[in-house]
C-alpha positions as CSV (number, residue, x, y, z in Angstrom):
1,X,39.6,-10.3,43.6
2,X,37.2,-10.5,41.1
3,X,40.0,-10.9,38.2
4,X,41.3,-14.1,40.9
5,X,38.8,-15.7,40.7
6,X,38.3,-15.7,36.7
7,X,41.8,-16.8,36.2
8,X,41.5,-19.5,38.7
9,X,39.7,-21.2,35.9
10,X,41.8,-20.3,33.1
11,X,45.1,-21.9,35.3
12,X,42.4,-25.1,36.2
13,X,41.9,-25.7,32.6
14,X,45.8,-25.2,31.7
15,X,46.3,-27.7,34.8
16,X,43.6,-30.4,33.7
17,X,45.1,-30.1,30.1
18,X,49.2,-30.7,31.9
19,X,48.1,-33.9,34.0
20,X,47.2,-35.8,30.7
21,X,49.8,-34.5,28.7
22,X,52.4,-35.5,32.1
23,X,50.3,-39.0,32.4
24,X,49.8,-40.1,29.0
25,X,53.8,-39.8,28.8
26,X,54.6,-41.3,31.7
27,X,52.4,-44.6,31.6
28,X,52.6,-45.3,27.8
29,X,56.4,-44.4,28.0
30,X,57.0,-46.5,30.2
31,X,55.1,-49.7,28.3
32,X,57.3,-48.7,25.4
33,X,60.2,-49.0,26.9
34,X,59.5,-51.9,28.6
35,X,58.0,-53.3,25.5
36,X,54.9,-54.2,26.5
37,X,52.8,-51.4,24.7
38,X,50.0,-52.7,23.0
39,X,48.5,-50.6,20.0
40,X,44.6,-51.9,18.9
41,X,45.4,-53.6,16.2
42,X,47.0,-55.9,17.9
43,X,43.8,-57.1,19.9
44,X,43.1,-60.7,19.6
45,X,40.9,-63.3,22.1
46,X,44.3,-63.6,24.4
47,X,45.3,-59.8,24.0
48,X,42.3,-58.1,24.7
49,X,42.4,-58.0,28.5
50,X,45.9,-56.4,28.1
51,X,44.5,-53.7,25.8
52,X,41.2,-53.1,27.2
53,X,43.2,-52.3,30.6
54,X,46.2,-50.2,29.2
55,X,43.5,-48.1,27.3
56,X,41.2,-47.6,30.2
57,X,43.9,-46.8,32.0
58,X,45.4,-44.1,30.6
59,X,42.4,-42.4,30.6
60,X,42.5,-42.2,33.9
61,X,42.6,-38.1,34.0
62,X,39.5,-37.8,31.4
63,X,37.9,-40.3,33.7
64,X,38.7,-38.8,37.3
65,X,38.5,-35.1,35.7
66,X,34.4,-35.9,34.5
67,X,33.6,-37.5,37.9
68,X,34.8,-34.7,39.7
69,X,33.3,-32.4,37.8
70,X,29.9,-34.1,37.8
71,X,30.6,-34.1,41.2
72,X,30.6,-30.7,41.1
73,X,27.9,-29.3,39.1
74,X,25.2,-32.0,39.4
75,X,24.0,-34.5,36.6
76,X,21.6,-31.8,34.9
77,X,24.1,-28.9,34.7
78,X,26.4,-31.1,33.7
79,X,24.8,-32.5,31.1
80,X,23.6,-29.3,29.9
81,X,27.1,-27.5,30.1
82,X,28.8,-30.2,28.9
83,X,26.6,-30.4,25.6
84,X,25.5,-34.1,26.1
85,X,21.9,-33.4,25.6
86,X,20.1,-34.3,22.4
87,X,17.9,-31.3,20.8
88,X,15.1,-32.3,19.1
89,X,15.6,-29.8,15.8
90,X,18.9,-31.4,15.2
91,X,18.3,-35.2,15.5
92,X,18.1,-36.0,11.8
93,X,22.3,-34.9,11.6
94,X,22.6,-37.2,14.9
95,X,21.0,-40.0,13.2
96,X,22.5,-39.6,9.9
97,X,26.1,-39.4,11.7
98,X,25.0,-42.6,13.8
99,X,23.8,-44.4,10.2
100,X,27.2,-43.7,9.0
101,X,29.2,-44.9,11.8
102,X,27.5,-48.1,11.4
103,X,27.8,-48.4,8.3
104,X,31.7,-48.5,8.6
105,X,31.8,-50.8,11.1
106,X,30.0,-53.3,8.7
107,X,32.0,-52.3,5.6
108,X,35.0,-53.1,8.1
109,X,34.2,-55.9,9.4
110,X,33.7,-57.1,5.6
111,X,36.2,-55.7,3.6
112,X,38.8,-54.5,6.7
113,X,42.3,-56.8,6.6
114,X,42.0,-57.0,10.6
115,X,40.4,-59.8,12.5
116,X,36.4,-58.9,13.5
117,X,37.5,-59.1,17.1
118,X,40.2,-56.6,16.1
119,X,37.6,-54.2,13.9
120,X,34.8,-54.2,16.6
121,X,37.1,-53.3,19.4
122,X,38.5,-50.2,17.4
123,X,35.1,-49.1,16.5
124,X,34.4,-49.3,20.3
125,X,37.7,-47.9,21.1
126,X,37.6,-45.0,19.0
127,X,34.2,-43.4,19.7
128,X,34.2,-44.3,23.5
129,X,37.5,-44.0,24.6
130,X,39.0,-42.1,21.5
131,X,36.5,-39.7,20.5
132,X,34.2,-39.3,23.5
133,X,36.9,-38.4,26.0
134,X,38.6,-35.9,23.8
135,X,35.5,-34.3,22.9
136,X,34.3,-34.0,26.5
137,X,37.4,-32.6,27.5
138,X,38.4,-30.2,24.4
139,X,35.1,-29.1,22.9
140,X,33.4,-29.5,26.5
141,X,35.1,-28.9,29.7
142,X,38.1,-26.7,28.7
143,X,35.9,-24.0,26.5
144,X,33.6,-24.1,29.2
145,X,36.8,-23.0,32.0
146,X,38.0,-20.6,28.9
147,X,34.5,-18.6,29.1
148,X,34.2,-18.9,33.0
149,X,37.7,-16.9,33.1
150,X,36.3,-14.8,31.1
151,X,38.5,-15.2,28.4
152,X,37.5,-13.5,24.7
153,X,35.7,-15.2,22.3
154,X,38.4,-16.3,20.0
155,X,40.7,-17.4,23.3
156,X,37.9,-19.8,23.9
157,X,38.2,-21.4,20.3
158,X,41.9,-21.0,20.2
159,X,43.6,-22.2,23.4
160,X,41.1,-25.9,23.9
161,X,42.3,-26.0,20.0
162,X,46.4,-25.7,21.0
163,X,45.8,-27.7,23.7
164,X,44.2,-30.4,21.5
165,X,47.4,-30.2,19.0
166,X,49.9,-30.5,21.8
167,X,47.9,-34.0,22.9
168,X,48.5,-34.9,19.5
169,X,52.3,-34.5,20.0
170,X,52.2,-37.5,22.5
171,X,53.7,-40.6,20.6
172,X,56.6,-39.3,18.6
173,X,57.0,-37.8,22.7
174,X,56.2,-41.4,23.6
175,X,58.9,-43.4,21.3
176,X,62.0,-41.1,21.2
177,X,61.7,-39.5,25.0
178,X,60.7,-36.4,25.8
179,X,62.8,-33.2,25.2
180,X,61.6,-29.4,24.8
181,X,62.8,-29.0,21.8
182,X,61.2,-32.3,20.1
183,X,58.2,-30.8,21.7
184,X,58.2,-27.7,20.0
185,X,59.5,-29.1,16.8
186,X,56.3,-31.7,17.1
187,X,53.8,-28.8,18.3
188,X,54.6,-26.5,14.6
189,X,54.1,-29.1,13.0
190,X,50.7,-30.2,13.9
191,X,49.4,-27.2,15.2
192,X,47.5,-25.6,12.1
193,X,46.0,-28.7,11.6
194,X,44.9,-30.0,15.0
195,X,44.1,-26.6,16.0
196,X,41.5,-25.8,12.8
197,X,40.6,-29.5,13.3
198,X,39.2,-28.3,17.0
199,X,37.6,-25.1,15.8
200,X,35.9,-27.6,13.2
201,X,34.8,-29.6,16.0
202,X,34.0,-27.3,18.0
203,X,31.6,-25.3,15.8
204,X,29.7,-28.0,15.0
205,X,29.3,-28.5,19.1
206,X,28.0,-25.0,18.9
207,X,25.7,-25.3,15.9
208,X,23.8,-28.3,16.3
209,X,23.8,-27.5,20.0
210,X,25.0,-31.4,21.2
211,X,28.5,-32.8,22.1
212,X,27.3,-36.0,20.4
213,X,27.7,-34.9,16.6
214,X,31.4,-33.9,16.8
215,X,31.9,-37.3,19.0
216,X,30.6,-39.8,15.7
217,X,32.7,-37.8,13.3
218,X,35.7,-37.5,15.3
219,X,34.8,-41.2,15.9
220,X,34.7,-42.1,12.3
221,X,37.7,-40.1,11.1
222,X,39.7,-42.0,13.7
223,X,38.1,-45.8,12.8
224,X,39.1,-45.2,8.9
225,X,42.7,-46.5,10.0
226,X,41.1,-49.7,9.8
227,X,40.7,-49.8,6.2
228,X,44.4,-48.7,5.4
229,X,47.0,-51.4,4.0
């Protein structure tokens, strides 16, 4: 009974992990094929409705998934479970990171080829709906399951960290239709990357004891599209 009830939490986290995968591809697949998927660097004064709406939505899962469980535990567990707390010893990496992030917003909005419109909304996009989510979900929520099912140490880093690479999979999935074996062909050939990417991550969730540092680098790596050609 007792070995039920761990792996109830192991098969929760593989199931919270599926309904993204399953909705991401379904609602952005179907954009693209109708032809009416909108990527952020498209956003202008007349697009940005269309945008802001097609990104909320399909975070609808990460949304629905951090309700419930907020629900569940109560705002102070989790908060403190979830890593979203600020410790005091390790504010000056927080505030250097959040120095930094500003920093490239400005250096966008001067030197970037987009609109400013364009540049604010993915510095916005990235962190919040980009960087936060994921972070919450793969360096939060899912190692949190993993030790609850009593999973061994390195499962806990490794499994949020394969999960995390097969997101990543999501538009080639998106553009050419999905198939098993374009899957799998996609998954080798991110998985070292995305999955030491999340271990990255993820230890620096564990050392400065806050979800909030990995969130402004994983925000900033993802906003540096803005300054490519």
């Amino acid at each position: 009974m007792k070995k039920q009830k761990k792996l109830r939490w192991f098969v929760l986290a593989a199931l919270i992990a599926a309904s993204e995968y399953g909705w991401t591809l379904w609602y952005y697949g179907g954009l693209y094929r109708n032809g009416t998927l909108l990527a952020v660097s498209q956003v202008t004064a007349e697009t940005l409705p269309r945008i802001l709406f097609q990104n909320i939505l399909v975070n609808g899962p990460e949304i629905l998934v951090a309700a419930a469980v907020l629900f569940w535990m109560g705002r102070e567990r989790f908060v403190q479970e979830m890593g979203l707390m600020i410790p005091r010893k390790k504010c000056l990496p927080l505030l250097i990171a959040a120095g930094l992030c500003l920093l490239m917003l400005v250096l966008a909005l001067l030197f970037s080829r987009l609109e400013p419109l364009a540049v604010s909304y993915q510095w916005v996009y990235y962190l919040l709906l980009i960087a936060f989510t994921e972070e919450l979900i793969f360096r939060g929520l899912l190692p949190y399951l993993m030790e609850k099912s009593g999973a061994p140490g390195w499962a806990v880093w490794v499994v949020p960290g394969i999960l995390f690479a097969c997101m990543h999979t999501l538009m080639p999935m998106v553009q050419n239709g999905f198939t098993v074996r374009g899957l799998v062909l996609r998954l080798l050939s991110v998985l070292g990357g995305y999955t030491a990417g999340h271990c990255g991550f993820y230890a620096l969730r564990r050392w400065s004891g806050t979800l909030w540092l990995p969130v402004l680098l994983h925000g900033m790596l993802d906003f540096s599209s803005v300054f490519l050609p």
